[in-house]
PDB file as gemmi writes it, atoms N, CA and C in Angstrom:
CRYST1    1.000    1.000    1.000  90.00  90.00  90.00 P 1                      
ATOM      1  N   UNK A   1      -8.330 -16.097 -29.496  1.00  0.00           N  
ATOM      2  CA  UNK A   1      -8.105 -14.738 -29.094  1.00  0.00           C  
ATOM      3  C   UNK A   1      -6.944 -14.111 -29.853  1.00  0.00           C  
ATOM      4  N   UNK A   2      -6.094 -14.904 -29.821  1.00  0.00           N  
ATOM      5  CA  UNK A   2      -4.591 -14.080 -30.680  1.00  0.00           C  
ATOM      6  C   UNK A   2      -4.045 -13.058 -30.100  1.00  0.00           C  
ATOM      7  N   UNK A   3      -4.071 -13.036 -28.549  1.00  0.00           N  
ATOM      8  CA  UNK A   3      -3.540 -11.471 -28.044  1.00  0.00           C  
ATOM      9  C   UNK A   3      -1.943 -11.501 -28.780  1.00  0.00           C  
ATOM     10  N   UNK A   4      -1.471  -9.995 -28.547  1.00  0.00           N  
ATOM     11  CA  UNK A   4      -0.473  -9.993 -28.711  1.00  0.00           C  
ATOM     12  C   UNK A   4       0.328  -9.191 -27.495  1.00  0.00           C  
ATOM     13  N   UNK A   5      -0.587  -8.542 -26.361  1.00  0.00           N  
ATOM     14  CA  UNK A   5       0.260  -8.529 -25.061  1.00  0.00           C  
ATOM     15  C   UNK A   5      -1.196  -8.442 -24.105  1.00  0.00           C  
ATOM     16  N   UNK A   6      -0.740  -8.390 -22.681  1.00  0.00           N  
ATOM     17  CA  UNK A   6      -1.113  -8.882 -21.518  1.00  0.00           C  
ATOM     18  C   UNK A   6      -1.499  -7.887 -20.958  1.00  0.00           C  
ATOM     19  N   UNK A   7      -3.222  -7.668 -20.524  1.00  0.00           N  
ATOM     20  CA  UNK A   7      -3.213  -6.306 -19.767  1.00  0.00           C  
ATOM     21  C   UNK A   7      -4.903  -7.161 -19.084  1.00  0.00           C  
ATOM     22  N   UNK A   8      -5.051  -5.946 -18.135  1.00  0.00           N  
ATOM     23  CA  UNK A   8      -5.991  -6.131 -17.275  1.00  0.00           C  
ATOM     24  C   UNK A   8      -7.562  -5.475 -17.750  1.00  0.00           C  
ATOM     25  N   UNK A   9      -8.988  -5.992 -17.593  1.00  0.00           N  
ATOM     26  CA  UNK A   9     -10.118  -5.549 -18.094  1.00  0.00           C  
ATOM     27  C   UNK A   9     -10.441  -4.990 -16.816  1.00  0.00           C  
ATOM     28  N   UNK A  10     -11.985  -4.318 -16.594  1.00  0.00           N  
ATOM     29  CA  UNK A  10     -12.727  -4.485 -15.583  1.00  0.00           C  
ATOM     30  C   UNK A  10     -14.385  -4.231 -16.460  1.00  0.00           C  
ATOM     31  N   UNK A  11     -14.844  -5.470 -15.639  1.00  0.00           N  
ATOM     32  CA  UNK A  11     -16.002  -5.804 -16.827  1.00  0.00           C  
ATOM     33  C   UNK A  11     -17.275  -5.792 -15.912  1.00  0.00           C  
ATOM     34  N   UNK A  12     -18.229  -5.054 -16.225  1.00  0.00           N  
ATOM     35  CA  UNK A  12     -19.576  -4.596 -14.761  1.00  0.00           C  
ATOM     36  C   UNK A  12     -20.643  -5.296 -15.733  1.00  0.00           C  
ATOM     37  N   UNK A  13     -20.710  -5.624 -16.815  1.00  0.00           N  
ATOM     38  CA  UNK A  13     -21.964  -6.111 -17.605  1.00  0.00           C  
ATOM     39  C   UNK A  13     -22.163  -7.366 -17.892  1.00  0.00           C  
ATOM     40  N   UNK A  14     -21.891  -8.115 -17.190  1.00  0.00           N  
ATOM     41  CA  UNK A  14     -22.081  -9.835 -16.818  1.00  0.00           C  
ATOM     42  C   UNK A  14     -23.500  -9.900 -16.927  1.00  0.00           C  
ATOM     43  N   UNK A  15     -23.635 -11.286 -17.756  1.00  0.00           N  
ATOM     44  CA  UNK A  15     -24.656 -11.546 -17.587  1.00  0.00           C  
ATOM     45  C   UNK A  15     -25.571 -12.192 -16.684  1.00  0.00           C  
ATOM     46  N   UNK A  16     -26.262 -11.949 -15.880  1.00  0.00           N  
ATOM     47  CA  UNK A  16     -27.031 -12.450 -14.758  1.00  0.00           C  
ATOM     48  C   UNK A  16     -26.168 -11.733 -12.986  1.00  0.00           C  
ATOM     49  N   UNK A  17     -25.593 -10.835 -13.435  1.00  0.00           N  
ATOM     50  CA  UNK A  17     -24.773 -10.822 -12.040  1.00  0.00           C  
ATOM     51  C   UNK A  17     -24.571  -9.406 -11.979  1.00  0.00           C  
ATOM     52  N   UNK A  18     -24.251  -8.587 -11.062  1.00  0.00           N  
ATOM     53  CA  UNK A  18     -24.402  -7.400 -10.753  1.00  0.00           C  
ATOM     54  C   UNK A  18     -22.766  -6.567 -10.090  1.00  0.00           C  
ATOM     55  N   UNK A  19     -22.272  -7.776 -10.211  1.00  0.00           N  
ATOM     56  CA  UNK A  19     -20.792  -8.011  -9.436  1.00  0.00           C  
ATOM     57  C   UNK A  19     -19.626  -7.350 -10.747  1.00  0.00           C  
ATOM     58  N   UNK A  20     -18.751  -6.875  -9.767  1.00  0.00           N  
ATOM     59  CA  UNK A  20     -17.917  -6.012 -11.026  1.00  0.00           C  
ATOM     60  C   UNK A  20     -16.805  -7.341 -10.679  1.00  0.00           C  
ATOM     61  N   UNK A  21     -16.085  -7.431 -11.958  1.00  0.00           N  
ATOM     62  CA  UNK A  21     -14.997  -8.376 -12.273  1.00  0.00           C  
ATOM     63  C   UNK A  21     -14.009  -7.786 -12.846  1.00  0.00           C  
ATOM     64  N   UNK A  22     -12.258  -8.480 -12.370  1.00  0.00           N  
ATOM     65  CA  UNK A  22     -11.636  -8.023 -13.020  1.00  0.00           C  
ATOM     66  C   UNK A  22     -10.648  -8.588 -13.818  1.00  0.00           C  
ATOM     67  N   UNK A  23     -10.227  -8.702 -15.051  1.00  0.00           N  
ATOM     68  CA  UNK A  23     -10.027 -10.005 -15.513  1.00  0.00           C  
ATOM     69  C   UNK A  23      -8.635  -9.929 -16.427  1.00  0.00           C  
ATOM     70  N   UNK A  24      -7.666 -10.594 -16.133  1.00  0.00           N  
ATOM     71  CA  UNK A  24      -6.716 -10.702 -17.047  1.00  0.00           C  
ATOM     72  C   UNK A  24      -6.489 -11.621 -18.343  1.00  0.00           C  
ATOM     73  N   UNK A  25      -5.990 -10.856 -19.333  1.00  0.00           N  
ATOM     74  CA  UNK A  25      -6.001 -11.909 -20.421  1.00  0.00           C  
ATOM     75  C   UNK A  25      -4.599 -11.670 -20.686  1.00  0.00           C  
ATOM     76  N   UNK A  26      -3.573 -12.468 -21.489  1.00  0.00           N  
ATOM     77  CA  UNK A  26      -2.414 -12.405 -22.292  1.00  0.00           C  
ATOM     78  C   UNK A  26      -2.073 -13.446 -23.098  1.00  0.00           C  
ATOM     79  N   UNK A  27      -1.103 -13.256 -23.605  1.00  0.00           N  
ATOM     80  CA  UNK A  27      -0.576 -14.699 -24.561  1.00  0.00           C  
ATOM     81  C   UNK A  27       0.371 -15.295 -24.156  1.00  0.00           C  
ATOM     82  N   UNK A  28       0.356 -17.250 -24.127  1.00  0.00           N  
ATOM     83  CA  UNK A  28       1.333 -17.859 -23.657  1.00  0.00           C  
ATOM     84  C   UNK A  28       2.535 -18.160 -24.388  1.00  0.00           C  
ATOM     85  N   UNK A  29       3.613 -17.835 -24.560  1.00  0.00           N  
ATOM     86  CA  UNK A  29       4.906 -17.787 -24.948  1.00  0.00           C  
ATOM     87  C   UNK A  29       5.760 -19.324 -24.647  1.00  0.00           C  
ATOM     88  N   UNK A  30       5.650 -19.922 -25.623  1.00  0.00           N  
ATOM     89  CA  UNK A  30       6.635 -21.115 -25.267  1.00  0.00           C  
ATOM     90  C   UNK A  30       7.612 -20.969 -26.227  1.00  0.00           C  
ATOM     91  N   UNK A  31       9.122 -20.807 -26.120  1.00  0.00           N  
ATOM     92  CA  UNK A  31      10.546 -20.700 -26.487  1.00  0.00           C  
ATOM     93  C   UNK A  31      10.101 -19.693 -27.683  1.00  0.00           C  
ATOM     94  N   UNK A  32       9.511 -18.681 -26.868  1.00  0.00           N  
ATOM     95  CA  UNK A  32       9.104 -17.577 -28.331  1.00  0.00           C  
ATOM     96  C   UNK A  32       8.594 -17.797 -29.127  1.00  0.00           C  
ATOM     97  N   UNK A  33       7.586 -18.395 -29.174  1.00  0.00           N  
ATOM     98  CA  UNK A  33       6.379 -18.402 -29.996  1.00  0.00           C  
ATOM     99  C   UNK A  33       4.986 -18.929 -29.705  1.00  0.00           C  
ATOM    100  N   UNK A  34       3.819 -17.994 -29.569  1.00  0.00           N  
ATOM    101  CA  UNK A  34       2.875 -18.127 -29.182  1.00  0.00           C  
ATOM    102  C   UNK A  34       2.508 -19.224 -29.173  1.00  0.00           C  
ATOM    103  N   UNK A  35       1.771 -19.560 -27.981  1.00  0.00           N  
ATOM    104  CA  UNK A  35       1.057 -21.033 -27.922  1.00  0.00           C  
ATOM    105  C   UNK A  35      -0.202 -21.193 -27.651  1.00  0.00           C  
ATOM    106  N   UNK A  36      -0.759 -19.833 -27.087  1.00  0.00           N  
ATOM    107  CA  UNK A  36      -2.155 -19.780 -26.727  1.00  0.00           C  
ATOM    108  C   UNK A  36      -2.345 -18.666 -26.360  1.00  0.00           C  
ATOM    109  N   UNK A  37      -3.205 -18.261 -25.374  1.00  0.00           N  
ATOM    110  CA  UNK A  37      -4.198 -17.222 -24.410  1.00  0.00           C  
ATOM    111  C   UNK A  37      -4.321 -18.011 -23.482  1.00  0.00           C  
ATOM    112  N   UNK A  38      -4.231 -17.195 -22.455  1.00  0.00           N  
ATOM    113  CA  UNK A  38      -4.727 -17.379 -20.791  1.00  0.00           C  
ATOM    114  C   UNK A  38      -5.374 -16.416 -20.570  1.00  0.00           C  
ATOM    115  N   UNK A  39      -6.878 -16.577 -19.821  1.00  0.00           N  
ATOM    116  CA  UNK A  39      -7.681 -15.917 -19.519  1.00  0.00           C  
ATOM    117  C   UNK A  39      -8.120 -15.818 -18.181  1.00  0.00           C  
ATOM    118  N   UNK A  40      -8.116 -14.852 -17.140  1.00  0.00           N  
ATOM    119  CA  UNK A  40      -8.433 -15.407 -15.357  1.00  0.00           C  
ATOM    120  C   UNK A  40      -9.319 -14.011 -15.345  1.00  0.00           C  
ATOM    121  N   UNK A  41     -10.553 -14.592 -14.604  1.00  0.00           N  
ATOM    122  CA  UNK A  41     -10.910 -12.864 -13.942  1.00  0.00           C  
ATOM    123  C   UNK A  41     -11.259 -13.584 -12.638  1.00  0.00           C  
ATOM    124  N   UNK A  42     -11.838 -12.511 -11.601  1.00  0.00           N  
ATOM    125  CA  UNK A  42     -11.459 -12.843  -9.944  1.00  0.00           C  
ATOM    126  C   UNK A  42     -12.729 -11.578  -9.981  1.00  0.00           C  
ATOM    127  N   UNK A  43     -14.010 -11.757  -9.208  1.00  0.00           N  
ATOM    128  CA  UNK A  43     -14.630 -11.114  -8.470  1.00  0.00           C  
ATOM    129  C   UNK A  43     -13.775 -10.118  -7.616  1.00  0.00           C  
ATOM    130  N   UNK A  44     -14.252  -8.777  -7.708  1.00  0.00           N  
ATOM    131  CA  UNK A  44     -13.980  -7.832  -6.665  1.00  0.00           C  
ATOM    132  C   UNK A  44     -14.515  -8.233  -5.369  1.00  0.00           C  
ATOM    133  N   UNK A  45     -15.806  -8.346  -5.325  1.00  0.00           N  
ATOM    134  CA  UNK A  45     -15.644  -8.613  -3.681  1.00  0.00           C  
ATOM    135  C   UNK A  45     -14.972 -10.320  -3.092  1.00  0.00           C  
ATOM    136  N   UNK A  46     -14.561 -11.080  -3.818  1.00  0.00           N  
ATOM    137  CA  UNK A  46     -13.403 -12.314  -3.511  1.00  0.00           C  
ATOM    138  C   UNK A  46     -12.168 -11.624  -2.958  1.00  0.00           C  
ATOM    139  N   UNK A  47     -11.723 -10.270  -4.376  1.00  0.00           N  
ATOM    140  CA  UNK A  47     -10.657 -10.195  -3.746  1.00  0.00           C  
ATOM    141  C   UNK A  47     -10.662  -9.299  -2.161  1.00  0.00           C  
ATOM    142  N   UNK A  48     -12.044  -8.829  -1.954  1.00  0.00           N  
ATOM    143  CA  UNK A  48     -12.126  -7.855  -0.783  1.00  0.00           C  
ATOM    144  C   UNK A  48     -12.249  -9.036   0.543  1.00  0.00           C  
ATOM    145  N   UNK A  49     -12.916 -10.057   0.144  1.00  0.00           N  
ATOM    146  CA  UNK A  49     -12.531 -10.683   1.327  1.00  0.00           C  
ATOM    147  C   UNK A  49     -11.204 -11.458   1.469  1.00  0.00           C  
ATOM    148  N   UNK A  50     -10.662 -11.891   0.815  1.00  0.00           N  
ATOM    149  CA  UNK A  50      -9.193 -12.076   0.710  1.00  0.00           C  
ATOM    150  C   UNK A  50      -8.840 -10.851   1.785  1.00  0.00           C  
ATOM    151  N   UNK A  51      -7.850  -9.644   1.008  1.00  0.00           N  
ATOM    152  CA  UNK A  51      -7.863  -9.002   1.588  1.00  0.00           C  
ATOM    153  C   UNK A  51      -7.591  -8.592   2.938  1.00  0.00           C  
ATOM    154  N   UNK A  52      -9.128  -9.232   3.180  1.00  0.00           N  
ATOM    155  CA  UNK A  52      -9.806  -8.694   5.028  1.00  0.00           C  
ATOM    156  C   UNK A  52      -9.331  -9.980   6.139  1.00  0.00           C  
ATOM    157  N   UNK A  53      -8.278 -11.224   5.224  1.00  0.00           N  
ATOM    158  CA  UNK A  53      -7.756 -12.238   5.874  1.00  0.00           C  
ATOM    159  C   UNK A  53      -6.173 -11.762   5.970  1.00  0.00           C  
ATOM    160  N   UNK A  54      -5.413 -10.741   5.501  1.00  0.00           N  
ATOM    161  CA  UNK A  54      -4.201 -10.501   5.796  1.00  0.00           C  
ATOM    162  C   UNK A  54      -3.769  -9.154   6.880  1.00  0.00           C  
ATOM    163  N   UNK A  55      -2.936  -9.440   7.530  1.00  0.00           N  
ATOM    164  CA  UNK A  55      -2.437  -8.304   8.731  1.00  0.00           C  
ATOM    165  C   UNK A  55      -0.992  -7.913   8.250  1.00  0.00           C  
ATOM    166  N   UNK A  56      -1.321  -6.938   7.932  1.00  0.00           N  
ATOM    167  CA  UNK A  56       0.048  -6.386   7.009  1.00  0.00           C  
ATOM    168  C   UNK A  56       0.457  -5.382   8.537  1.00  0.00           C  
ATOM    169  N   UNK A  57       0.781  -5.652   9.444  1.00  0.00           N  
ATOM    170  CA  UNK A  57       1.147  -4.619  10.916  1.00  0.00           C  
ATOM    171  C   UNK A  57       0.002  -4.751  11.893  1.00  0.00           C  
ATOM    172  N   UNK A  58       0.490  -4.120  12.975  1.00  0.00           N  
ATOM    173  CA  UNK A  58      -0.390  -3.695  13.724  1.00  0.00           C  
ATOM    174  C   UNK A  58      -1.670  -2.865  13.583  1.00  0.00           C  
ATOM    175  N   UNK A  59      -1.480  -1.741  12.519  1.00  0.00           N  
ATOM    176  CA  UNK A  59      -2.610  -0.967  12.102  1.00  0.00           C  
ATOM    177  C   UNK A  59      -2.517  -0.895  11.085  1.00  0.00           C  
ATOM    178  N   UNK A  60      -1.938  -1.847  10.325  1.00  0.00           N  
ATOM    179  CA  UNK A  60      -2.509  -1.661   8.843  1.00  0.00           C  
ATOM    180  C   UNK A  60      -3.878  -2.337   8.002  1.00  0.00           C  
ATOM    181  N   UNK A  61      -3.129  -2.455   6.791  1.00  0.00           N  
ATOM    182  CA  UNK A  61      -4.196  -3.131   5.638  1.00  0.00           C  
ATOM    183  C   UNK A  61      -3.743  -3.054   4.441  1.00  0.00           C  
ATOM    184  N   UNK A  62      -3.878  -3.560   3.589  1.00  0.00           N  
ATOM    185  CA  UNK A  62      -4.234  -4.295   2.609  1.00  0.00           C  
ATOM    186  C   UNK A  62      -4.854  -3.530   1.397  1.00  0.00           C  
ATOM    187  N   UNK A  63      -4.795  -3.020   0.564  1.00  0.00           N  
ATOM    188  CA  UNK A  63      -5.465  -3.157  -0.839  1.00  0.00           C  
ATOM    189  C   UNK A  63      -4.837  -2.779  -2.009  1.00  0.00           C  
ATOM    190  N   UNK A  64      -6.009  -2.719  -3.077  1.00  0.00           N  
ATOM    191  CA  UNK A  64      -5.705  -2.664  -4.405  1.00  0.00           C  
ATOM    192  C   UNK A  64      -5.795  -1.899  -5.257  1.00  0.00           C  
ATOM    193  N   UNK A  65      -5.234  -1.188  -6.080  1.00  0.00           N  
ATOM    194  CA  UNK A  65      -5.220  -0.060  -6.821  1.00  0.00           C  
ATOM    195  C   UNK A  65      -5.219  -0.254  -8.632  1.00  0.00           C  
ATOM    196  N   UNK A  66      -5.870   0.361  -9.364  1.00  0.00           N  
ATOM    197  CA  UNK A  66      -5.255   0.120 -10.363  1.00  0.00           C  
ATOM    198  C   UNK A  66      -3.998   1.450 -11.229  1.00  0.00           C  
ATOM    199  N   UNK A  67      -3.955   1.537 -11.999  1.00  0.00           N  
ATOM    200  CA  UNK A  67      -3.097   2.149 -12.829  1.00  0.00           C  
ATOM    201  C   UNK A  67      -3.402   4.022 -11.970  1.00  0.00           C  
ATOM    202  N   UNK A  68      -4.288   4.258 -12.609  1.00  0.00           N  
ATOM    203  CA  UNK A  68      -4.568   5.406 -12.483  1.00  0.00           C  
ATOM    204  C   UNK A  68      -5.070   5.787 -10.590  1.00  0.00           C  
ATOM    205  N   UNK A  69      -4.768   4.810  -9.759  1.00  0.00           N  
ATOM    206  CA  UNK A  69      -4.920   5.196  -8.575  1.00  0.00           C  
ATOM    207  C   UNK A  69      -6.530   4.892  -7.579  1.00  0.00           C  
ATOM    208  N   UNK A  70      -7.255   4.345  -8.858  1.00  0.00           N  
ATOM    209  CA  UNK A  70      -8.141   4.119  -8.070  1.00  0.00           C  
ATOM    210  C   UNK A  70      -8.476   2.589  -7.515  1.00  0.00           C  
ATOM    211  N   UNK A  71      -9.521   2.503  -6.498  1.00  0.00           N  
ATOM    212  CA  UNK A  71      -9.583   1.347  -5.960  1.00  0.00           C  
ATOM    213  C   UNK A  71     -10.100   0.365  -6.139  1.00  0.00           C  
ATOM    214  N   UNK A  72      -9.347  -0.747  -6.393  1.00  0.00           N  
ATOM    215  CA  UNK A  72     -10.270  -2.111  -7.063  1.00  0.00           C  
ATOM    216  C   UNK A  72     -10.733  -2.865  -5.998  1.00  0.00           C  
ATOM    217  N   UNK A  73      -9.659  -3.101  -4.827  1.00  0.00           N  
ATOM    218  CA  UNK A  73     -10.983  -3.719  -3.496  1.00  0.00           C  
ATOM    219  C   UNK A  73     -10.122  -2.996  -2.421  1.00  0.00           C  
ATOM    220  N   UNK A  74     -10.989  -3.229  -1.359  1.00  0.00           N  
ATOM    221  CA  UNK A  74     -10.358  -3.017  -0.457  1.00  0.00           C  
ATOM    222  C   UNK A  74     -11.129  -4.021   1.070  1.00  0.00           C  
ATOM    223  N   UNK A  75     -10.259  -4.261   1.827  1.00  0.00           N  
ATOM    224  CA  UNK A  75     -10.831  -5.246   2.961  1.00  0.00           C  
ATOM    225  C   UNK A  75     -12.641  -5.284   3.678  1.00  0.00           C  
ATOM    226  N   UNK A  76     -12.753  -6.418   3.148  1.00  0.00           N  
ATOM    227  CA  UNK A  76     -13.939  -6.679   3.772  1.00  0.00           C  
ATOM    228  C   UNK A  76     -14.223  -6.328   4.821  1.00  0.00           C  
ATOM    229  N   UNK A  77     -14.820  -5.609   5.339  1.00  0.00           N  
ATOM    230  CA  UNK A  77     -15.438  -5.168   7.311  1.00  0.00           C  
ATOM    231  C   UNK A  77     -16.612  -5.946   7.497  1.00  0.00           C  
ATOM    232  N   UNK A  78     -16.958  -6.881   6.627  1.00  0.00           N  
ATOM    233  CA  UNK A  78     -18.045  -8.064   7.448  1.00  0.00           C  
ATOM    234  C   UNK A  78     -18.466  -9.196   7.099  1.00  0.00           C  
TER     235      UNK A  78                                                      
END                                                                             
């Protein structure tokens, strides 16, 4: 890969799957100087049921936003 910095995808065109993903890539830094790529992506609805397992208050909740404000999951209701 050769990144040279660390940012977030969101990728809907998987093959065989219909599920939107969202996936981080960056480069690993050992004593300043690249050593690799790390690559993680995490299903949106994983992270929605996640999520729908935390009690942030009495009436709250939980979710996720990206940059520009919109919503990447939000708590599972079932």
């Amino acid at each position: 890969m050769g990144l040279s910095s660390a940012g977030w995808i969101e990728a809907r065109d998987l093959p065989g799957s219909d599920k939107a993903v969202y996936a981080f890539a960056g480069p690993i830094d050992v004593h300043r100087t690249q050593q690799g790529d790390l690559a993680v992506a995490i299903e949106t609805d994983r992270l929605s049921r996640f999520l729908a397992t935390l009690a942030p208050g009495e009436f709250g909740a939980a979710f996720i936003l990206n940059a520009d404000g919109k919503f990447i999951a939000v708590p599972d209701s079932g």
